[in-house]
RODO-2510 file (C-alpha; in nm, 4 decimals, decimal comma):
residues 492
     n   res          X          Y          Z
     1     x    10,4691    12,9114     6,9813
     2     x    10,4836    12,6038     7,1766
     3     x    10,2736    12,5386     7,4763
     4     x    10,3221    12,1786     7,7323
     5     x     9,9606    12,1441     7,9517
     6     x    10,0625    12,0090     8,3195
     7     x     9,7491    11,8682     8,4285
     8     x     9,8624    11,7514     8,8202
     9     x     9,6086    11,5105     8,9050
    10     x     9,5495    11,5080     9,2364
    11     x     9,5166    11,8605     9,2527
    12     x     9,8585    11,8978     9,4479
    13     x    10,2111    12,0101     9,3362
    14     x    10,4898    11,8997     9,5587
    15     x    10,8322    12,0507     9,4881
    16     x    11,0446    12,2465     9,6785
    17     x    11,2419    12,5568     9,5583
    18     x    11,5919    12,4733     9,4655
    19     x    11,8239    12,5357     9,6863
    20     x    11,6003    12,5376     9,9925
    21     x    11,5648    12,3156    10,2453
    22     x    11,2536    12,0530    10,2500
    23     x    11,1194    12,1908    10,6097
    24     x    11,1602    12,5373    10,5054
    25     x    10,8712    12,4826    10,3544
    26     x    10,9293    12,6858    10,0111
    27     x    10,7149    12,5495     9,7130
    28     x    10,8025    12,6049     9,4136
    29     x    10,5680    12,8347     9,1777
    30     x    10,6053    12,8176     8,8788
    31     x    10,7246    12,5003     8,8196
    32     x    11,1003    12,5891     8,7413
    33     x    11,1680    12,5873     8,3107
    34     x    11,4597    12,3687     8,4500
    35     x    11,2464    12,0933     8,6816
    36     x    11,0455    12,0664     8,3378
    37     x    11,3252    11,9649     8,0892
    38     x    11,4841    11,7221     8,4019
    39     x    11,1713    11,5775     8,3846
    40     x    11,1158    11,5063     8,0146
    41     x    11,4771    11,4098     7,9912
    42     x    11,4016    11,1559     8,2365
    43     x    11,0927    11,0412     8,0882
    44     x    11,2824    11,0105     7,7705
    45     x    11,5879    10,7818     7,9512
    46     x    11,3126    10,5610     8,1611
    47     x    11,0197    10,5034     7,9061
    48     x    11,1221    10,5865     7,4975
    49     x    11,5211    10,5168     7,5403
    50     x    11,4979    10,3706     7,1753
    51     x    11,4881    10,7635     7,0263
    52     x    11,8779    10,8351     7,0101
    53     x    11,9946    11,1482     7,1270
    54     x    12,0318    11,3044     6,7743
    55     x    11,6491    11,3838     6,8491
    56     x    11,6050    11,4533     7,1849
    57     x    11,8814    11,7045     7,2292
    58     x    11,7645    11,9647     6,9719
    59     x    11,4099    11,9338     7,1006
    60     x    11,5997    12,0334     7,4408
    61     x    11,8268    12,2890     7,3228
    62     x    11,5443    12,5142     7,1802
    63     x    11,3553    12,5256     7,5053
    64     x    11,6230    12,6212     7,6461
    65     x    11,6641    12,8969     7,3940
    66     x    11,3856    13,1046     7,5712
    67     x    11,2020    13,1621     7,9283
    68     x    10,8784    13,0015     7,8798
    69     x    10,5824    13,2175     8,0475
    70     x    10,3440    13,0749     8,2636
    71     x     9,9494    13,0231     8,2760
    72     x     9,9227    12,9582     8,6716
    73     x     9,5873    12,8538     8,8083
    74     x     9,4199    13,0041     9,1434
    75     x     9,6367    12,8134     9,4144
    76     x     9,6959    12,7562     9,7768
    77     x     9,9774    12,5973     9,9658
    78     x     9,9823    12,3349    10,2689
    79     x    10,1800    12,0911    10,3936
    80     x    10,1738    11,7534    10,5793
    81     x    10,4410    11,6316    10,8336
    82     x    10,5792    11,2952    10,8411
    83     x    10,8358    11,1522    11,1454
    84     x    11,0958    10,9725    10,8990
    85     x    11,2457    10,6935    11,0748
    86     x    11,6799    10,6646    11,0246
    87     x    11,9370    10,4838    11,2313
    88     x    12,1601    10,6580    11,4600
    89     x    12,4363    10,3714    11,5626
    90     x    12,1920    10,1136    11,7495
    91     x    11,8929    10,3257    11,8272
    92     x    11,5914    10,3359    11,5627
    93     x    11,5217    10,7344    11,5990
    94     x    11,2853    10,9218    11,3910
    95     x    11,3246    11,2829    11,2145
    96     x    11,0188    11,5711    11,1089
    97     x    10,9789    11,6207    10,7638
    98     x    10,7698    11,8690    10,6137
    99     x    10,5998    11,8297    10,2381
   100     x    10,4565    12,1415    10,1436
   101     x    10,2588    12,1624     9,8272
   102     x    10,0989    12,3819     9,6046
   103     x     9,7214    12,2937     9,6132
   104     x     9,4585    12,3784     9,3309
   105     x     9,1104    12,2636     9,1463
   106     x     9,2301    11,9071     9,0350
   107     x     9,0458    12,0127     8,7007
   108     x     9,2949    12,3282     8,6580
   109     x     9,6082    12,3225     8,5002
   110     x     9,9659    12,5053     8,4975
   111     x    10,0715    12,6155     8,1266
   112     x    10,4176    12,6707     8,0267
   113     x    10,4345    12,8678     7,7169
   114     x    10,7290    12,9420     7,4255
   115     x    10,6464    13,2251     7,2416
   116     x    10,8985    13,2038     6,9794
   117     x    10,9856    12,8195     7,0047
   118     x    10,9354    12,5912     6,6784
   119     x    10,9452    12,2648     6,6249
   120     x    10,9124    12,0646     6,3449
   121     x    10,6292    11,7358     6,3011
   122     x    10,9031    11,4568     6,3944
   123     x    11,0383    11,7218     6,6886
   124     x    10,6446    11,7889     6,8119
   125     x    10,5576    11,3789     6,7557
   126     x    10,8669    11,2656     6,9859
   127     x    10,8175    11,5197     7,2366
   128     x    10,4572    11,4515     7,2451
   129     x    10,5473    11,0926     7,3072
   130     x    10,7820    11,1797     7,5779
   131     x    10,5060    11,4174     7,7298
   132     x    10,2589    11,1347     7,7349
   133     x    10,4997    10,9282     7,9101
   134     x    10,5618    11,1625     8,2379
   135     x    10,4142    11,0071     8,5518
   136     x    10,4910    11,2789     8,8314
   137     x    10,6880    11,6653     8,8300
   138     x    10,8548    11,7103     9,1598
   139     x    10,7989    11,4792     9,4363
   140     x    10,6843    11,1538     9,3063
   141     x    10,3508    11,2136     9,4481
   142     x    10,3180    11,5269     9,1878
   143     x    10,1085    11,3044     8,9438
   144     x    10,1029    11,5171     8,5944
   145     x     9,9296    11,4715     8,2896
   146     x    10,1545    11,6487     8,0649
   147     x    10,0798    11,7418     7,6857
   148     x    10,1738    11,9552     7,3788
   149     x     9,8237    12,1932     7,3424
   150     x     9,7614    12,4659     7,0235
   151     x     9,6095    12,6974     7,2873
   152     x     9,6701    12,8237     7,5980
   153     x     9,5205    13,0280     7,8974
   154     x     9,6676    13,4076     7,9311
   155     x     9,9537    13,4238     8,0319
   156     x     9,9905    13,5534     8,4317
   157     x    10,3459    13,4872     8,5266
   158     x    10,6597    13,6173     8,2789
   159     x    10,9774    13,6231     8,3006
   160     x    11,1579    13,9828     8,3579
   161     x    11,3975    14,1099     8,1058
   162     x    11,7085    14,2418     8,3178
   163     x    11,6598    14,5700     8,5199
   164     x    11,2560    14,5079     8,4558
   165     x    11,0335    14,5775     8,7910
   166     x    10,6753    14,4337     8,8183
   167     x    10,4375    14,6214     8,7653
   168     x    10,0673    14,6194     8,9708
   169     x     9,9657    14,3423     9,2175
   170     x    10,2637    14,1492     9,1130
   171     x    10,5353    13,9772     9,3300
   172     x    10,9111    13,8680     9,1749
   173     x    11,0043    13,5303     9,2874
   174     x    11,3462    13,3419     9,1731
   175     x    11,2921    13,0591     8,9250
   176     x    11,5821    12,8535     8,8350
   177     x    11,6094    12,8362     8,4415
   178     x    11,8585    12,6291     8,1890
   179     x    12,1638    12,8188     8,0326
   180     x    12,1695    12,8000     7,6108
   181     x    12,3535    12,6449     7,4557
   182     x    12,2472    12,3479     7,6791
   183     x    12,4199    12,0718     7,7744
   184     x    12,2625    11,7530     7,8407
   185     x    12,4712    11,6142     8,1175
   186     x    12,3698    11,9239     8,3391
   187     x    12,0276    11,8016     8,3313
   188     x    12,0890    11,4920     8,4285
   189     x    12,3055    11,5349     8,7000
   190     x    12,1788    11,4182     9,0654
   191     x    12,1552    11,6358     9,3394
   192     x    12,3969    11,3589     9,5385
   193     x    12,6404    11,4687     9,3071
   194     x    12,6194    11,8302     9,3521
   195     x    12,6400    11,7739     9,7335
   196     x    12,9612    11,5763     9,6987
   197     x    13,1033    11,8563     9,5083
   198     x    12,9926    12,1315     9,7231
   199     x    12,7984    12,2960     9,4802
   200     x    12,4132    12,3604     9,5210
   201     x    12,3265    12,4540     9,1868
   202     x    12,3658    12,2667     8,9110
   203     x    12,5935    12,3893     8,6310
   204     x    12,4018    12,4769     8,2971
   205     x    12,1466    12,6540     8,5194
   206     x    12,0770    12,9922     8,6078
   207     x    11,8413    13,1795     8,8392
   208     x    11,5845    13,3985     8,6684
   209     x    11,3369    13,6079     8,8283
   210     x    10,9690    13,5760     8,7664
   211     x    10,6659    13,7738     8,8191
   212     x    10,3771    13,5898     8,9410
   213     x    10,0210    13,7287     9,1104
   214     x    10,1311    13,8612     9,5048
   215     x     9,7910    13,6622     9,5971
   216     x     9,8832    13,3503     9,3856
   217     x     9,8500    13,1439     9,7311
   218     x     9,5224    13,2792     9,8386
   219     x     9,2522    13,2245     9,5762
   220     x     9,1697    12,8613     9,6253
   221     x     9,0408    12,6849     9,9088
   222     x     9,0457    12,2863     9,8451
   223     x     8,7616    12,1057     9,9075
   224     x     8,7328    11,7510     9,8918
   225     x     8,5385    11,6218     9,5991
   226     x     8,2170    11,4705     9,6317
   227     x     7,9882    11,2257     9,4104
   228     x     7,6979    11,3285     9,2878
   229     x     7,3820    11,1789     9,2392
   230     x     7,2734    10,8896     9,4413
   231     x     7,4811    10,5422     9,4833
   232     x     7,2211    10,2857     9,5391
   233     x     7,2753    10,0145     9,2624
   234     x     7,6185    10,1417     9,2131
   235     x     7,8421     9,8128     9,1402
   236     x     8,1827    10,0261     9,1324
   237     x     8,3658    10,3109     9,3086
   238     x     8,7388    10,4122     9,2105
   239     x     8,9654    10,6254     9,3742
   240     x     9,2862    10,7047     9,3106
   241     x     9,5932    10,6567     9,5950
   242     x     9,8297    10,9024     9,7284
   243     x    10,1176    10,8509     9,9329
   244     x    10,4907    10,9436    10,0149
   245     x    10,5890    10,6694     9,8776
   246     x    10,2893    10,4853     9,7322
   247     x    10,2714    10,1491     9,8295
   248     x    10,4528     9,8668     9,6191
   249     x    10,2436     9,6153     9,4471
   250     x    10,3764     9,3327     9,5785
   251     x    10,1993     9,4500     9,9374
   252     x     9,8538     9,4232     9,7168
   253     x     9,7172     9,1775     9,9433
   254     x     9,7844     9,3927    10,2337
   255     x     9,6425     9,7177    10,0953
   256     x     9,2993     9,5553     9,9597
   257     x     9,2832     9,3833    10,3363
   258     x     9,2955     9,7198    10,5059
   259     x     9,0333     9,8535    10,2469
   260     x     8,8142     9,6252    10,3514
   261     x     8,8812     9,6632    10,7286
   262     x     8,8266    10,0636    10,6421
   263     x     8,4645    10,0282    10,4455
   264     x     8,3265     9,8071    10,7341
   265     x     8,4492    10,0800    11,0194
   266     x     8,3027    10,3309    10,8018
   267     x     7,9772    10,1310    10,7784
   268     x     7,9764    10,0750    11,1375
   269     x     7,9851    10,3997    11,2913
   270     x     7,7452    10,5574    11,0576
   271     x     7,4933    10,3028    11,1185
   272     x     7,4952    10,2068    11,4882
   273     x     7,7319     9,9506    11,4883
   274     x     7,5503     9,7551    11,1958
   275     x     7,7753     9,5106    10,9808
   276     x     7,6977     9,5229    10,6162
   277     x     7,7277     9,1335    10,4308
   278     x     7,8133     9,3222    10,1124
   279     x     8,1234     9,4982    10,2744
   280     x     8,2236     9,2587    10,4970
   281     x     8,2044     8,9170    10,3208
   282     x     8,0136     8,7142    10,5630
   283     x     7,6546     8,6761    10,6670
   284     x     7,4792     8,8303    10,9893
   285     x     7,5962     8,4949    11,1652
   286     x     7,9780     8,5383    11,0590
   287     x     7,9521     8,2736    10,7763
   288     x     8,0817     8,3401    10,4501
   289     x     7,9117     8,4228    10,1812
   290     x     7,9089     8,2304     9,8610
   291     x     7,8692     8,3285     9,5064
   292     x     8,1443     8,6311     9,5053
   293     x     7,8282     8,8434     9,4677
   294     x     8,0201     9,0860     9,8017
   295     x     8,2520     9,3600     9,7716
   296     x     8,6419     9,2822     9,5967
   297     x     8,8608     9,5808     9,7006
   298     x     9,1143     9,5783     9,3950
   299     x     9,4402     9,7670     9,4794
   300     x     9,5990     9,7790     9,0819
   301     x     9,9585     9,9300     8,9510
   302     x     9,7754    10,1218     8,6481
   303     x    10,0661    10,2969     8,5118
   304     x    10,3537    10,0172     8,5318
   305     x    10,5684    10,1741     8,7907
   306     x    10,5330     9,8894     9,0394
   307     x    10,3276    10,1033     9,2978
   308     x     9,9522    10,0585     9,3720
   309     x     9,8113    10,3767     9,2416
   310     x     9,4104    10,2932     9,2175
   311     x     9,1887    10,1150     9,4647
   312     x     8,8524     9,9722     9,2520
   313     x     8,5772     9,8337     9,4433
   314     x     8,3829     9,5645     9,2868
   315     x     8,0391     9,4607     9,4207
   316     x     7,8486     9,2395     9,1510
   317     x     7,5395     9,2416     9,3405
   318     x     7,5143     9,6111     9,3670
   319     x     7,5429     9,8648     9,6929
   320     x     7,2342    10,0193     9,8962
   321     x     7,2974    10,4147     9,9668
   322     x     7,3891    10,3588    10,3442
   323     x     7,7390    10,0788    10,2081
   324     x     7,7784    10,3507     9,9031
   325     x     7,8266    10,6185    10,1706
   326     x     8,0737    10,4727    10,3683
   327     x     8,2323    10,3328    10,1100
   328     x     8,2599    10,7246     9,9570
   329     x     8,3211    10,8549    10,2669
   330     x     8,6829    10,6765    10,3079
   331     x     8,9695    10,8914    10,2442
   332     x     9,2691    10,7293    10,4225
   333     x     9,4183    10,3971    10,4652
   334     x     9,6286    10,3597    10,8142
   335     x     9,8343    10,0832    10,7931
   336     x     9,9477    10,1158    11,1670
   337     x    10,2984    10,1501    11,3604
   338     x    10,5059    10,3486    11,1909
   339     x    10,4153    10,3182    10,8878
   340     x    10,2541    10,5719    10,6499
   341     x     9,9346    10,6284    10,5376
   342     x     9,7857    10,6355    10,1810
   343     x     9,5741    10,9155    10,0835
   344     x     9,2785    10,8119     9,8813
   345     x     9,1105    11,0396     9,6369
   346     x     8,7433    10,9742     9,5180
   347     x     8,7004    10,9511     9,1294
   348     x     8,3916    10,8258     9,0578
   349     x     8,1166    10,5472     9,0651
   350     x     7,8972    10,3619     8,8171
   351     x     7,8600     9,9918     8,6674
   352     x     8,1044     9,8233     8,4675
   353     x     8,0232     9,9212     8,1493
   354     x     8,0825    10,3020     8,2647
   355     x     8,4765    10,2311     8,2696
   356     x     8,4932    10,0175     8,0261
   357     x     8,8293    10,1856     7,8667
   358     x     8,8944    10,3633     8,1991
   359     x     9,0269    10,0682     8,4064
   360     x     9,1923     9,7370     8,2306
   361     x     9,0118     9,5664     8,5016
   362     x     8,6666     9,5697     8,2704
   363     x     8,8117     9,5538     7,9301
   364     x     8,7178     9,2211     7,7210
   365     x     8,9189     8,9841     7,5174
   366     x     8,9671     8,6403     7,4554
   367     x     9,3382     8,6435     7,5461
   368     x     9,3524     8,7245     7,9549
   369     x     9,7289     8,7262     8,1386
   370     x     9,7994     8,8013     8,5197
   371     x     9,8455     9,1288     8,6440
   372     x     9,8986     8,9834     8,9894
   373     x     9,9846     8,5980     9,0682
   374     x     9,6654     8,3858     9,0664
   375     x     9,7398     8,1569     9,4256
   376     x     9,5823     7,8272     9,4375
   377     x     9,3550     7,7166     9,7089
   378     x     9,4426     7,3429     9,6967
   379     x     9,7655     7,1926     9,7279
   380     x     9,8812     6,9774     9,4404
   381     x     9,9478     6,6503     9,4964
   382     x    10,1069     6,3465     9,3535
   383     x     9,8869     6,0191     9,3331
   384     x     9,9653     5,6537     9,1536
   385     x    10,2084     5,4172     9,1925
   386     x    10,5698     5,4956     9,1962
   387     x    10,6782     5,4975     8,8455
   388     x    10,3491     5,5967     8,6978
   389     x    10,2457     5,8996     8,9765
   390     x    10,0128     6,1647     8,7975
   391     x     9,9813     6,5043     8,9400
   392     x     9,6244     6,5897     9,0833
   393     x     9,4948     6,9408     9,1437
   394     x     9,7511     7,0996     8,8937
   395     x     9,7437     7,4673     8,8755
   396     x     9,6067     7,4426     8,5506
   397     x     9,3042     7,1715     8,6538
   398     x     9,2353     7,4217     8,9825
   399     x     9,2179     7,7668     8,7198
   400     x     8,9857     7,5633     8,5240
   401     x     8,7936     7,3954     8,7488
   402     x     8,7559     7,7696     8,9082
   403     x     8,6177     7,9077     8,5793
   404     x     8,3652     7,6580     8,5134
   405     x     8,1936     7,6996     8,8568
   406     x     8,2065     8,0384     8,8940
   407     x     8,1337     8,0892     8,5322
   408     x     7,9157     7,8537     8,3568
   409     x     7,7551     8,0395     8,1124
   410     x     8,1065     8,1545     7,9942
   411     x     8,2809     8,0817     7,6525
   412     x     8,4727     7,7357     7,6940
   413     x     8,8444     7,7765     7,8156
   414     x     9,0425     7,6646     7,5187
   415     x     9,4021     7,7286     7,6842
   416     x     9,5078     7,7573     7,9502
   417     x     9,9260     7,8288     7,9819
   418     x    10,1205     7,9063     8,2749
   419     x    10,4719     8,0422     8,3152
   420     x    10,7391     7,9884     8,5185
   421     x    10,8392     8,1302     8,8540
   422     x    11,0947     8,3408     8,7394
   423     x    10,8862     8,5133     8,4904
   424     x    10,7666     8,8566     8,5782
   425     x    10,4966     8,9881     8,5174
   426     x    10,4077     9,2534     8,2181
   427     x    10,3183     9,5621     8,3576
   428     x    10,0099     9,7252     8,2272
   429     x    10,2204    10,0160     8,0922
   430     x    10,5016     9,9054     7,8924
   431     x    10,8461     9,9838     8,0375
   432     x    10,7361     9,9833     8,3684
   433     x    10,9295     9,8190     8,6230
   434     x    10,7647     9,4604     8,5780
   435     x    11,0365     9,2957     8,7699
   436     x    10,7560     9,1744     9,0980
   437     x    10,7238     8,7620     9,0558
   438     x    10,4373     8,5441     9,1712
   439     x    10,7011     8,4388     9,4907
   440     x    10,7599     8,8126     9,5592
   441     x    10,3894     8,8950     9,6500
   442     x    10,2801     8,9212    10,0007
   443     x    10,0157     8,5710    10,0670
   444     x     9,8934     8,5895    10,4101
   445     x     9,5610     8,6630    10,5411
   446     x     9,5546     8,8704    10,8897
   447     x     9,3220     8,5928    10,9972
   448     x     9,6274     8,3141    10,9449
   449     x     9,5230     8,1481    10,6256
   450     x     9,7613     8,1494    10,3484
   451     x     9,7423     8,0185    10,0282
   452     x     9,9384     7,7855     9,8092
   453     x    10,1846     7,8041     9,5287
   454     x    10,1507     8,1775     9,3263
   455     x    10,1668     8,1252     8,9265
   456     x    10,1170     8,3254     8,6307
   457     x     9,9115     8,2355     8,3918
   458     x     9,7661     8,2901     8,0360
   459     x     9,3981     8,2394     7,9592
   460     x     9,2445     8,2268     7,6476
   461     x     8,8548     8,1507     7,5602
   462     x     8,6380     8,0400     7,2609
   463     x     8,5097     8,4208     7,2234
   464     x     8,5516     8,7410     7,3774
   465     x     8,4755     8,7491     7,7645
   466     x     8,3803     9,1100     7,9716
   467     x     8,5735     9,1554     8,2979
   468     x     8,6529     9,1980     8,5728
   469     x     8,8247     8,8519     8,5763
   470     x     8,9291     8,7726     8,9126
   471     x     9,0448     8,4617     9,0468
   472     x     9,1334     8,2549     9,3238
   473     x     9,2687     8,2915     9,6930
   474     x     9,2419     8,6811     9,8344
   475     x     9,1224     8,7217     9,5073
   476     x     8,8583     8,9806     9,7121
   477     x     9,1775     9,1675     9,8169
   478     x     9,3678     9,2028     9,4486
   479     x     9,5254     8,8464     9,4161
   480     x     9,4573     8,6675     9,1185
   481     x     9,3725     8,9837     8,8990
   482     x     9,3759     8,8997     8,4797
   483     x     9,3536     9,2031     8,2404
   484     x     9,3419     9,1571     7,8736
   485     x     9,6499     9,0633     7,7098
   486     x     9,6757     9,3099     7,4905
   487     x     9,6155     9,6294     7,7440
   488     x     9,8964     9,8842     7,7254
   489     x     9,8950    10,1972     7,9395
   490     x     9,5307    10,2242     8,0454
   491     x     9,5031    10,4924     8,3087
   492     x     9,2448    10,5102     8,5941
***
């Protein structure tokens, strides 16, 4: 028996039925046997493309050798509409698309089950490796967590055997399953493809019919998660972001901006008007505050794909219950025009040491890198006589002139190493896309200010420091973020 776990994260499944048009609105349930192998052969191409295909292929060729069954969870569907903009000669026009989705308890799972499949411990290592390594299944706002499990729920949608009926409160619904023997290029095959060729289903690939519950859709009603337990003292909140696309990282700036523009609206109406120093930066007079002891709102790329997927915000000196509410309370980002929003998704709130493994963003090392450019607040300049000039406010001389005011009880700095321009940055996850450079990133305030030159840079002290490490201009919006060097793959 072998048995894959797809833990969707958000709660939400988006995929439509093959063969069906988007605003038909058809999800797809069960996940198709053949969206599952596209997916881990995909996974395999993008993230482990050192295991040759002498491995991969058997692994794929014996689940193809059988219909999996199905554990499905209590589910519900729904849908959101977006007005896609496209170009029709001169004229900027704008089209209705509809993403339906299968909703459910983000803590449930879907289980796809082998009876009779085997593998053996290199087979059941490398898949498990691939499996680890699957960000969404669908729509790339279908985040999974997707594992190899010894156990599984029972089993509530089979496949028929031919001339079967269903028997009881059960419904048949069309699945779309692989052919054996498999081949490898028909999974891999784009839908563009197909279209050019005037096929709509992909060769390789059959249609099978399922059984599933006949109230699969009606058992769950959503409801939007709440924290428990008072916030008061709270010095962190974390959500997670959702959106269709999610937004890139090099926009970080932009994102943490309207976070911050969000929590004080929040704050506001819920409290008369009132403007909260904490949230908003500045004092009851409109100065601003020193100390960085007020709120950072930390957009971070947490699984390497190049898209902001967590928000984290960071208040050192701790939230009363009225900014903890608001701040809770926030579950959309509208960026304005035609643009489209981000979803946000409360996880959950504590201190620092409570996600200490959760987020890179509070991990400790001596060795710290950037996960976004730091951005100096001086300019450098040039100073001597001709043939002798000597460079003043250096990017290194600002960093460390930074640390040892913000952070005097710290470790001393004992290097401090910056790269060039053209060097991207390492993603968190490796092989992510890690192609966004320091120039690439989005530096303007709303207000007007910008800041200087964008660097990254390498930081290493006399002992082991605690994050979060955050540094220099917009630093309070997700500029100038360091994670310890030697972070791979942490996950929010």
């Amino acid at each position: 028996m072998l048995a894959i776990k797809l833990a969707f994260t958000t709660g939400r499944f988006h995929a439509t039925q093959w063969g069906r048009h988007v605003n038909e609105g058809v999800p797809e349930w069960p996940p198709s046997p053949w969206r599952i192998l596209r997916g881990i052969v995909a996974t395999w191409r993008r993230t482990l493309p050192q295991l040759p295909a002498e491995r991969v292929v058997p692994i794929m060729e014996a689940l193809a050798s059988e219909h999996p069954h199905f554990h499905l969870p209590s589910a519900s569907t729904g849908h959101t509409r977006h007005y896609m903009p496209y170009n029709e000669g001169r004229k900027e026009r704008t089209t209705l698309v509809i993403d339906t989705f299968v909703a459910m308890d983000a803590k449930d799972a879907v289980y796809a089950v082998w009876p009779e499949v085997k593998l053996n411990q290199a087979q059941h290592d490398d898949l498990s490796s691939i499996l680890r390594n699957m960000p969404y299944l669908g729509r790339a706002e279908s985040w999974v967590e997707a594992s190899l499990v010894p156990k599984h729920p029972e089993i509530n949608s089979r496949a028929l055997d031919t001339g079967s009926l269903p028997q009881g409160d059960l419904e048949i619904t069309r699945t779309l399953t692989p052919r054996s023997p498999l081949k490898l290029k028909d999974l891999e095959v784009e839908s563009s493809t197909l279209r050019r060729g005037g096929r709509i289903d992909p060769e390789g690939a059959q249609w099978w019919p399922y059984t599933r519950k006949a109230d699969c859709f009606t058992a769950y009603r959503a409801v939007r998660r709440q924290p428990r337990g008072h916030g008061a003292g709270a010095t962190v909140i974390r959500f997670a972001l959702a959106g269709n696309p999610q937004p890139v990282v090099s926009n970080t700036l932009r994102w943490g901006e309207l976070a911050r523009s969000s929590a004080m609206a929040r704050y506001g109406r819920r409290n008369s008007g009132a403007r909260s120093p904490m949230l908003s930066g500045k004092s009851a007079e409109g100065t601003p505050l020193q100390g960085h002891r007020h709120a950072f709102y930390v957009p971070t790329d947490e699984d390497g794909d190049g898209r902001l997927d967590h928000l984290t915000i960071w208040t050192p000196a701790g939230l009363d219950e009225a900014e903890f509410k608001a701040l809770v309370s926030i579950d959309t980002l509208h960026p304005g025009g035609r643009r489209d929003p981000v979803q946000l998704a409360y996880q959950a709130h504590g201190n620092q040491k409570d996600f200490t493994g959760v987020s890179p963003l509070f991990g400790s090392s001596r060795r710290w890198r950037s996960l976004t450019p730091y951005v100096l607040t001086r300019h450098v300049k040039l100073r001597g006589p001709k043939n002798q000039k000597r460079m003043v406010d250096s990017p290194e001389e600002q960093i460390r002139r930074e640390l040892s005011l913000r952070f005097p009880d710290w470790p001393a700095v004992t290097n401090v190493e910056i790269a060039a321009h053209r060097v991207p940055i390492k993603p968190v996850q490796a092989g992510g896309s890690g192609g966004v450079r320091p120039i690439d990133f989005f530096r303007y305030r709303r207000g007007g200010s910008n800041g200087g030159g964008a660097f990254n840079f390498q930081i290493e002290f006399a002992h082991e420091v605690t994050g979060p490490l955050l540094l220099g201009f917009a630093c309070h919006y997700g500029l100038g973020i360091f994670v310890p060097d030697d972070c791979r793959g942490i996950h929010g």
